[in-house]
Kinemage of the C-alpha trace (Angstrom):
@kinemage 1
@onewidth
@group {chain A} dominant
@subgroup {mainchain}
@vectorlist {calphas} color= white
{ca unk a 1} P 323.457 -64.449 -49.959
{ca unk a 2} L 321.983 -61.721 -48.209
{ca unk a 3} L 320.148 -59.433 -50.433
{ca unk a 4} L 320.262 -55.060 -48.954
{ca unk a 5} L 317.085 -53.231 -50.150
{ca unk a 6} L 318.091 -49.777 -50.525
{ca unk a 7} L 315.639 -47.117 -50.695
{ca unk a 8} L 315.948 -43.931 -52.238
{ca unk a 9} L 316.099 -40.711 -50.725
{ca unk a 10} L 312.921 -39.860 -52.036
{ca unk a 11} L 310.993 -42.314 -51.560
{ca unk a 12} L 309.722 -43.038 -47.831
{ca unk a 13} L 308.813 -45.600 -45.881
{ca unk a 14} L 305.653 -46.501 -44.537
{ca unk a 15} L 306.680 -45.743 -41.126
{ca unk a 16} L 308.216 -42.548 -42.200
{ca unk a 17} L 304.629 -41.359 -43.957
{ca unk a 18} L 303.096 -42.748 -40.663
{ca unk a 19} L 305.700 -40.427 -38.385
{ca unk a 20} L 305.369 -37.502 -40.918
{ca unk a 21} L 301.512 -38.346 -40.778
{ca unk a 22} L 301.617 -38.025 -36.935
{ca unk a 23} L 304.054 -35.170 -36.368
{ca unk a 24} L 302.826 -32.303 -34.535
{ca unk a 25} L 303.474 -30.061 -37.782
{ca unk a 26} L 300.958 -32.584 -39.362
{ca unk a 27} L 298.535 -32.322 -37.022
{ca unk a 28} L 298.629 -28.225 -36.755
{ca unk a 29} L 298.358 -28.139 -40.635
{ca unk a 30} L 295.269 -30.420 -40.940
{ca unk a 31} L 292.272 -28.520 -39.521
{ca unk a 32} L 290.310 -29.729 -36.385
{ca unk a 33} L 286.994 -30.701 -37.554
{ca unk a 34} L 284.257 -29.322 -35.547
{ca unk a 35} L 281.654 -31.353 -33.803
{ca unk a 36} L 277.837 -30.704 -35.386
{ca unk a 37} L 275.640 -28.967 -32.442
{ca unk a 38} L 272.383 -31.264 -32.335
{ca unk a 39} L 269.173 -28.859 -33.318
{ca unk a 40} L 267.608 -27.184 -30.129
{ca unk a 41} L 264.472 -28.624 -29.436
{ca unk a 42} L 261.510 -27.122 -30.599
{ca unk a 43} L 259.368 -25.610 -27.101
{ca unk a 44} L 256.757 -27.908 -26.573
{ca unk a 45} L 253.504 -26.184 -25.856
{ca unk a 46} L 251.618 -26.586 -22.245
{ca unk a 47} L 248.724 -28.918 -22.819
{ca unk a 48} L 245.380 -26.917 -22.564
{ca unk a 49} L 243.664 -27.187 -19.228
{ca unk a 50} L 240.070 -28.019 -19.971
{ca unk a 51} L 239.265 -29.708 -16.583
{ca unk a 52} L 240.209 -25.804 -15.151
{ca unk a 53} L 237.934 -24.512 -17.394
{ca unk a 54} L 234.616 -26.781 -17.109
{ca unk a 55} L 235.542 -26.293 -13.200
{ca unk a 56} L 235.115 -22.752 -14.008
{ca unk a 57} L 232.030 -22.670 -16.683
{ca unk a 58} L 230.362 -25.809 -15.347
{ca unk a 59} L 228.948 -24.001 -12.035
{ca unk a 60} L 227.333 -21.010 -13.037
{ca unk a 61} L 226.208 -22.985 -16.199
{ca unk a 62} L 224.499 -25.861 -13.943
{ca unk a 63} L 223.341 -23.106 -10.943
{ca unk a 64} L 221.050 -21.269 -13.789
{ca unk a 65} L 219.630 -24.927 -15.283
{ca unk a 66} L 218.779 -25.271 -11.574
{ca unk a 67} L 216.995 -21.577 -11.420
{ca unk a 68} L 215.293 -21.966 -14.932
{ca unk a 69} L 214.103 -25.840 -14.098
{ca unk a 70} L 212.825 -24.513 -10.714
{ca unk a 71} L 210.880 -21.864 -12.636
{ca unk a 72} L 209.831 -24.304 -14.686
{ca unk a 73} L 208.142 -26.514 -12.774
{ca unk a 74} L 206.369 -23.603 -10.553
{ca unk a 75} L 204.700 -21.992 -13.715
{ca unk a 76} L 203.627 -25.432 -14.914
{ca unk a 77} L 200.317 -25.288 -14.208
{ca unk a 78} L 200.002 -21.648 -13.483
{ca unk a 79} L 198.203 -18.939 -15.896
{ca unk a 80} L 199.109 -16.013 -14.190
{ca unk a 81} L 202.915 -16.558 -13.545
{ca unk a 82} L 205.096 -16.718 -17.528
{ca unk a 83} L 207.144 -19.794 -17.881
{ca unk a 84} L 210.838 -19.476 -19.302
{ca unk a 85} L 209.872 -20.192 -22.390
{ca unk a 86} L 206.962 -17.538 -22.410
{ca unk a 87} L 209.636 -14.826 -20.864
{ca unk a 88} L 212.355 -15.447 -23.222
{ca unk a 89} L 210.225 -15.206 -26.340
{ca unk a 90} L 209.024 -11.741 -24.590
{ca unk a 91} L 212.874 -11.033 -24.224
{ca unk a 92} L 213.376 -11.906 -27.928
{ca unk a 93} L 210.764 -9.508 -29.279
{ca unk a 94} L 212.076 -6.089 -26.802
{ca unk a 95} L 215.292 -6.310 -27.720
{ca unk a 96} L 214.796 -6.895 -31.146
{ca unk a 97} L 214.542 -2.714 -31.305
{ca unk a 98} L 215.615 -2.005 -27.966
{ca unk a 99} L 216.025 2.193 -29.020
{ca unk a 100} L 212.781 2.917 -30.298
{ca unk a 101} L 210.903 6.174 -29.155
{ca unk a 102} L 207.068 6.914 -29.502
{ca unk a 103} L 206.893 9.724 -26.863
{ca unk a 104} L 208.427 10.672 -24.135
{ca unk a 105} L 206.999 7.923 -22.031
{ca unk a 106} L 206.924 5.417 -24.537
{ca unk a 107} L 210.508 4.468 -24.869
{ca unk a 108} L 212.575 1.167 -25.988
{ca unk a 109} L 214.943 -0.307 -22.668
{ca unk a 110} L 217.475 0.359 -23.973
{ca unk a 111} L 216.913 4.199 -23.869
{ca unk a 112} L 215.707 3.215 -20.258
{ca unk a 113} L 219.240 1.417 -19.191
{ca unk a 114} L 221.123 4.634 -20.664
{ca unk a 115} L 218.686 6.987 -18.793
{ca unk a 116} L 219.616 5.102 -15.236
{ca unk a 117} L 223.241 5.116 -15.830
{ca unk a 118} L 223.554 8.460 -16.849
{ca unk a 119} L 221.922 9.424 -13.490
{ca unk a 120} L 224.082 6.660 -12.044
{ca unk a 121} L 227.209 8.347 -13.314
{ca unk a 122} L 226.790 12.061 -12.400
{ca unk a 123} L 225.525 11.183 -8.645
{ca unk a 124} L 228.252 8.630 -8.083
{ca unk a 125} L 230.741 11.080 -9.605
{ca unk a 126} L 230.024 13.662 -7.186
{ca unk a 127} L 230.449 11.163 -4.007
{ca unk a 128} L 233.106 9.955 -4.853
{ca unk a 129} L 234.908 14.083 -5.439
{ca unk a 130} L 232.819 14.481 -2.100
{ca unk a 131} L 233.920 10.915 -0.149
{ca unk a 132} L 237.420 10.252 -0.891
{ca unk a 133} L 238.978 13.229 -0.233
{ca unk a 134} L 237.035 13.503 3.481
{ca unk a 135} L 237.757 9.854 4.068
{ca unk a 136} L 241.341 10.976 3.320
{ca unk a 137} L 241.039 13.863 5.964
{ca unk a 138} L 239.200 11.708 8.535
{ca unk a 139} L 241.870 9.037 8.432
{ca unk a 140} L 244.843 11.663 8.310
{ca unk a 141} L 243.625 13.736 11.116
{ca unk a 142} L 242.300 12.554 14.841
{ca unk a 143} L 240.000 15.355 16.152
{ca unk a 144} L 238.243 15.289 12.650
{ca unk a 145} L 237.484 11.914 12.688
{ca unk a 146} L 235.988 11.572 16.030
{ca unk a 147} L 233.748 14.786 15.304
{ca unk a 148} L 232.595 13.418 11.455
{ca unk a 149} L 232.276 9.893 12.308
{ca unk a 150} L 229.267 9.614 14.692
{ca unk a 151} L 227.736 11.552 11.977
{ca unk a 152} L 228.625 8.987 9.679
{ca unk a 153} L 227.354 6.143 11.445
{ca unk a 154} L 224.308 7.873 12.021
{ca unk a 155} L 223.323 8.697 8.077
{ca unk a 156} L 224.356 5.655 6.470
{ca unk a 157} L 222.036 3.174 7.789
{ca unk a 158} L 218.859 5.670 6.398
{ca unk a 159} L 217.187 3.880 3.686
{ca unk a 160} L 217.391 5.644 -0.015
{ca unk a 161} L 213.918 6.152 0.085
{ca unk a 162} L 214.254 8.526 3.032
{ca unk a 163} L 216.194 10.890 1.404
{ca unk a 164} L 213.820 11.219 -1.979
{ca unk a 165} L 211.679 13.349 -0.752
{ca unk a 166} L 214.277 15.722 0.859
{ca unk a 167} L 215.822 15.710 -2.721
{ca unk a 168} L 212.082 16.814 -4.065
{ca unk a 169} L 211.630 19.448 -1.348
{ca unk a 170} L 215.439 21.166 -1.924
{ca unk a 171} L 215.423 20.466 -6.320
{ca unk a 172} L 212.190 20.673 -7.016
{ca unk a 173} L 212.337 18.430 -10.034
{ca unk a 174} L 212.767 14.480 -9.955
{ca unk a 175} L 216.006 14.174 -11.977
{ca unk a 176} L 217.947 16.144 -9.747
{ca unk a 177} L 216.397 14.327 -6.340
{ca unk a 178} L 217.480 10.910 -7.944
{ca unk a 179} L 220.926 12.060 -8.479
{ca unk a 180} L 220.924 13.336 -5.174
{ca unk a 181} L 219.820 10.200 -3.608
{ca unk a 182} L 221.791 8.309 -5.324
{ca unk a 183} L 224.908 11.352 -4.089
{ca unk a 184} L 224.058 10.526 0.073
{ca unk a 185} L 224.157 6.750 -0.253
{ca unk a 186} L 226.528 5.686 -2.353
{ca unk a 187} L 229.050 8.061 -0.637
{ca unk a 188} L 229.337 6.263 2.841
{ca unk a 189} L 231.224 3.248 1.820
{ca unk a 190} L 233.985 5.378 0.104
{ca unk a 191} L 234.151 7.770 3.324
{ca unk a 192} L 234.702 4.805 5.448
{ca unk a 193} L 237.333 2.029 3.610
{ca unk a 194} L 239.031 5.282 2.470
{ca unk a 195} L 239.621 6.864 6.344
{ca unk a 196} L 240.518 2.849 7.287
{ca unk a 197} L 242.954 2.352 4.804
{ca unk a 198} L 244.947 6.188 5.649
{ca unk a 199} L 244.867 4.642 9.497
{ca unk a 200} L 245.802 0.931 8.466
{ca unk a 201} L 249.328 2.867 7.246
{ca unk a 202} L 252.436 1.959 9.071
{ca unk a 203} L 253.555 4.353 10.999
{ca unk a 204} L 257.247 4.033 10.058
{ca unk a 205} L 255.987 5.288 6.900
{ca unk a 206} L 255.074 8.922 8.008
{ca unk a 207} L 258.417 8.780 10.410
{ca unk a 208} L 260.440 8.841 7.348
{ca unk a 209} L 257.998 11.684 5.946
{ca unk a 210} L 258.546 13.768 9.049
{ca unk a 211} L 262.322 13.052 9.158
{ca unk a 212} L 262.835 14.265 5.669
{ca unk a 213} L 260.210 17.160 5.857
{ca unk a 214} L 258.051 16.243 3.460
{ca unk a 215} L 254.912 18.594 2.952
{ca unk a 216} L 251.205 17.483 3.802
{ca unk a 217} L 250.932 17.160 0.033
{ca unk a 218} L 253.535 14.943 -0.652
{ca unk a 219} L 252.613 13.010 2.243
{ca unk a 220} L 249.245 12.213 0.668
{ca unk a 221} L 250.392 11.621 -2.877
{ca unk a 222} L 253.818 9.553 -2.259
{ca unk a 223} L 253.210 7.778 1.003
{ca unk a 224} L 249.511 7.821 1.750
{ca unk a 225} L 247.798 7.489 -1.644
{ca unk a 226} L 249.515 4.303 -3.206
{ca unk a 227} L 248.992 2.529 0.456
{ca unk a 228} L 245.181 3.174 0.415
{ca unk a 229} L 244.242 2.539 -2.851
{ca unk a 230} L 243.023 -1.131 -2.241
{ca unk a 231} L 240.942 0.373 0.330
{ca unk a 232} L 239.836 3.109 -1.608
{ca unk a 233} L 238.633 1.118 -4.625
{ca unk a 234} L 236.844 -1.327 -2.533
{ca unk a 235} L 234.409 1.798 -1.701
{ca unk a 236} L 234.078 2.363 -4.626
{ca unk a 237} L 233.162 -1.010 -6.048
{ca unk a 238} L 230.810 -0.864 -2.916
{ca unk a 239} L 229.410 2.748 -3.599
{ca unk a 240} L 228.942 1.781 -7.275
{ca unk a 241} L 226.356 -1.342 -6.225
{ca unk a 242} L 224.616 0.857 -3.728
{ca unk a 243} L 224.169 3.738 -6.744
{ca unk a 244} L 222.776 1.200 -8.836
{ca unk a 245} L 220.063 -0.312 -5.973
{ca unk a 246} L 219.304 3.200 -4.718
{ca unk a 247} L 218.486 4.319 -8.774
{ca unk a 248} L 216.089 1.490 -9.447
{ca unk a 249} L 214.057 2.498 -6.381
{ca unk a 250} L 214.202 6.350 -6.622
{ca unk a 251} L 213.043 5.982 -10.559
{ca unk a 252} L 209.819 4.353 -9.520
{ca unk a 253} L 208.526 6.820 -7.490
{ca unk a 254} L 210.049 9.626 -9.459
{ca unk a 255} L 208.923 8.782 -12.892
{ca unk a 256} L 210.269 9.954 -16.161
{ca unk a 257} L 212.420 7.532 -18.099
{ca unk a 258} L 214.825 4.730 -16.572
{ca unk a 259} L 214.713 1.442 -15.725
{ca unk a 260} L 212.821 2.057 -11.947
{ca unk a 261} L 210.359 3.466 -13.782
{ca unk a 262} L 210.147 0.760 -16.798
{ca unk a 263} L 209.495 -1.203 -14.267
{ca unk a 264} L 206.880 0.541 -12.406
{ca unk a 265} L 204.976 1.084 -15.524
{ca unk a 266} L 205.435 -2.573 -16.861
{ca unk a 267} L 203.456 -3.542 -13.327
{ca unk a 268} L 200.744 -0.719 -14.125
{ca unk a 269} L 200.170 -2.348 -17.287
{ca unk a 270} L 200.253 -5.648 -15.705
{ca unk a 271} L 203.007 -6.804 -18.393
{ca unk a 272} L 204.610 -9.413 -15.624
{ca unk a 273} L 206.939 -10.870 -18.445
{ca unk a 274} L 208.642 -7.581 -18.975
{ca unk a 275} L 209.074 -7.006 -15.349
{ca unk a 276} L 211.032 -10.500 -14.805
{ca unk a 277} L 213.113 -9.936 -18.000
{ca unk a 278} L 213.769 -5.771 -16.162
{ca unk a 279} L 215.189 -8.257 -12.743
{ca unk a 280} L 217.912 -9.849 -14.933
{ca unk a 281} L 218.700 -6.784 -16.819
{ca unk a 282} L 219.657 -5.172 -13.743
{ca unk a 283} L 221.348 -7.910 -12.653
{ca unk a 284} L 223.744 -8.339 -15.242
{ca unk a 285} L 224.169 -4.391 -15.382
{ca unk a 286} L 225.323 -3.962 -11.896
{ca unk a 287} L 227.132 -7.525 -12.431
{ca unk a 288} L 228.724 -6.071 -15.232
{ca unk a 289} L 230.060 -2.665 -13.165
{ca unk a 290} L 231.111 -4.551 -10.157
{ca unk a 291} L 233.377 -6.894 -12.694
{ca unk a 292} L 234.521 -3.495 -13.865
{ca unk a 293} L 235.166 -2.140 -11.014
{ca unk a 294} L 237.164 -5.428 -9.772
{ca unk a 295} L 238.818 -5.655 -12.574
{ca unk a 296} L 240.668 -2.477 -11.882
{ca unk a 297} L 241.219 -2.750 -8.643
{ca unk a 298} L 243.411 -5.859 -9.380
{ca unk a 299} L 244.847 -3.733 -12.289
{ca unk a 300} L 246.216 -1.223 -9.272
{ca unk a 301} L 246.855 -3.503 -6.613
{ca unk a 302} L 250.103 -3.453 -5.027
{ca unk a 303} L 249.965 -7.198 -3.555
{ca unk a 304} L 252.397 -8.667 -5.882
């Protein structure tokens, strides 16, 4: 006896639910489920590089042990020489009130220092309105330059101590004849990289000015000025050392208050500690304004 299972309308199958289940209908209804993005990595810092920087601090550091161990073992048995220790307790004791005044020639170095720049300032000022502006011309124009520079290379090699007492004779006073000096030697270095860098310009470059017209003016401030710029400000990083080597040596002979004459008047008093600690303070001043000066230069190079 064969049994018939009937099924009712409304009742399905379980390969009916599994068609309906798989119908494209189905599938359009049910939403796609959408796959989780995996978190973005967090940027992973560069790991410092100390071995650049003891490569950088470790030199100078060990080159002044070797300078102060040196000096060390000179002075050891010596009674007229200081030691280190002897000129740094010195050191520790003037610059504890660096800006003290007691007179006009009694005056803390720090005064002194300000004194010297000042001076420094004004007669480097005035060479470089004076020297970049004729190293300009020089380098621009031919005759000029073979007229100016045998003058040139006849002036700069005079010593700064030549030209004090022309200062003296013309100012009459000693401030003035210190700027001065400080004016006619500091002024040959910008005169010369400045006239080398307007010739080192391509000459395509003042084609194009001459095809398009372009005044003298514009020639010098859109074409000739951003080209010699390097040039330029490695005169003046030059001129800037020479102003502060020629001010030392003019302010010992002039007098009056700077740190030429500190020194002068440390050695009159025979105060050879003071005089040692005066070397490194115008070391690290003239260090400090040729780092300056550098550090500008980079700031307006057009390399990269």
């Amino acid at each position: 006896m064969v049994s018939a299972v009937f099924h009712s309308p409304l009742e399905a199958t379980p390969a009916d639910q599994a068609s309906k289940s798989t119908s494209p209908k189905a599938v359009a209804a049910k939403p796609a489920a959408t796959p989780k993005t995996p978190p973005a990595p967090r940027a992973q810092r560069a790991p410092f590089d100390w071995r650049a920087l003891w490569l950088k601090l470790l030199p100078p550091i060990a080159g002044m042990a070797l300078l102060i161990g040196v000096w060390a073992l000179l002075t050891m048995k010596s009674s007229s020489f200081p030691t280190p220790a002897q000129t740094f307790d010195a050191a520790v004791k003037l610059f504890a009130d660096p800006f003290y005044q007691k007179g006009p020639n009694d005056q803390g170095i720090g005064w002194n220092i300000l004194s010297s720049l000042r001076r420094v300032a004004v007669g480097f000022g005035l060479a470089a309105l004076v020297g970049i502006p004729m190293g300009f011309m020089l380098g621009r124009f031919e005759v000029l330059n073979r007229m100016v520079s045998p003058l040139v290379s006849l002036l700069r090699p005079v010593s700064p101590l030549a030209w004090l007492p022309i200062g003296l004779l013309v100012f009459k006073s000693a401030n003035p004849a210190a700027i001065w000096t400080i004016f006619i030697c500091s002024i040959w270095p910008m005169i010369i990289n400045t006239a080398v860098g307007v010739q080192r310009v391509p000459a395509d470059y003042l084609n194009v000015a001459k095809v398009l017209n372009l005044s003298e003016w514009k020639v010098i401030t859109r074409i000739l000025f951003p080209a010699v710029l390097p040039y330029m400000l490695t005169g003046v990083r030059l001129s800037v050392g020479t102003a502060w080597l020629v001010i030392v040596a003019a302010e010992m002979l002039t007098g009056g208050v700077g740190i030429g004459f500190w020194v002068w008047d440390e050695w009159n008093n025979l105060n050879v500690q003071h005089i040692i600690i005066a070397i490194f303070v115008i070391g690290i001043v003239g260090l400090l304004l040729e780092q300056m000066l550098m550090a500008i230069a980079r700031r307006f190079s057009f390399d990269d």
